[in-house]
MARPADO-834203 format. One line per 4 residues: number of its first residue (from 1); their letters; for each residue z, y, x of C-alpha. Coordinates in nm, 4 decimals. Layout:
residues N
NUM	a	Z Y X; ...
END
This chain:
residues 75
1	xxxx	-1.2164 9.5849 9.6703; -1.2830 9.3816 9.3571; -1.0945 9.0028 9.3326; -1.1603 8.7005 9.1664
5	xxxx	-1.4522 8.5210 9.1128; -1.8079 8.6123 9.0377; -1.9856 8.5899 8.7210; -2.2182 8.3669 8.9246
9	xxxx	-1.9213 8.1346 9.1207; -1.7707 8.1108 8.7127; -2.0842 7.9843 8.5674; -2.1448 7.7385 8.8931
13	xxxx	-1.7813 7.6155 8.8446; -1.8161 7.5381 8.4805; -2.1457 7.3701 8.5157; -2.0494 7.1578 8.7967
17	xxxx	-1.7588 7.0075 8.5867; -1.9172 7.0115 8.2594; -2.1688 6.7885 8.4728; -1.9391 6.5899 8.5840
21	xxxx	-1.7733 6.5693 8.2222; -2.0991 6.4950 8.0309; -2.1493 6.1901 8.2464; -1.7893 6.0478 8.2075
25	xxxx	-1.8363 6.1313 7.8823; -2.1606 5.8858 7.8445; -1.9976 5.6225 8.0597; -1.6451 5.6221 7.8427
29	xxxx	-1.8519 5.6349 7.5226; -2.0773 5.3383 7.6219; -1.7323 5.1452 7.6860; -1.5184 5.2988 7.3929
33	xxxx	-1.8035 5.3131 7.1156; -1.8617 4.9474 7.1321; -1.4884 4.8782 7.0930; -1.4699 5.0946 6.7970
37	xxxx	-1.7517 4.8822 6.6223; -1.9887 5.1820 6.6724; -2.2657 5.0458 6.8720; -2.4773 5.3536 6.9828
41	xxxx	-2.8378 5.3887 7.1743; -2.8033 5.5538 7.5277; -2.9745 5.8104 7.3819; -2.7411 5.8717 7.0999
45	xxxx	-2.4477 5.8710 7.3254; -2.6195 6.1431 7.5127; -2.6817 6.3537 7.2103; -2.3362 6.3312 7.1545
49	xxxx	-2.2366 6.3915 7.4961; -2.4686 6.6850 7.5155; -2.3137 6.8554 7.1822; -1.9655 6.7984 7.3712
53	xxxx	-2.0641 6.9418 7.7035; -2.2570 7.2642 7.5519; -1.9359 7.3532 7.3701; -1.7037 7.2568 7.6815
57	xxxx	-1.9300 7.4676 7.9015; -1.9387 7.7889 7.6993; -1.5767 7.7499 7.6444; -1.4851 7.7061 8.0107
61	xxxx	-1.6791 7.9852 8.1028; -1.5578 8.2393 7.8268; -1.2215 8.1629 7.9212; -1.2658 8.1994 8.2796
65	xxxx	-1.4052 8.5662 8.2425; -1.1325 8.6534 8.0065; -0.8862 8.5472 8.1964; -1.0507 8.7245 8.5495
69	xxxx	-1.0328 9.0461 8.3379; -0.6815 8.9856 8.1928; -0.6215 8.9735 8.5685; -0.8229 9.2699 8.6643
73	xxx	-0.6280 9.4910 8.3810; -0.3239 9.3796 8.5009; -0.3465 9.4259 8.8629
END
């Protein structure tokens, strides 16, 4: 019987919180940016949030598969 999570339940997992990420991301940016004398379109913050949240996404679900067949190997 094979444990762990799908390739599907990893990818729906990362996207769900690199959702959730991206727009925290937008609403911290539109309240940091400002501060920092860096006054940004919404549009522009969500360029930058989208660059962000493509990299956190692919990372979160690279390392979720290698460590699901670290696991595998080592069961």
């Amino acid at each position: 019987m094979r444990e762990g999570q799908s390739r599907r339940a990893s990818a729906m997992e990362a996207l769900t919180g690199t959702v959730l990420g991206f727009l925290l991301a937008i609403w911290v940016q539109r309240l940091l940016f400002p501060a920092l004398g860096h006054d940004l379109a919404l549009a522009e913050n969500a360029l930058v949030a989208a660059v962000f949240t493509i990299l956190s996404l692919t990372r979160s679900y690279a390392l979720r598969r290698l460590f699901n067949a670290i696991g595998e190997r080592w069961s």
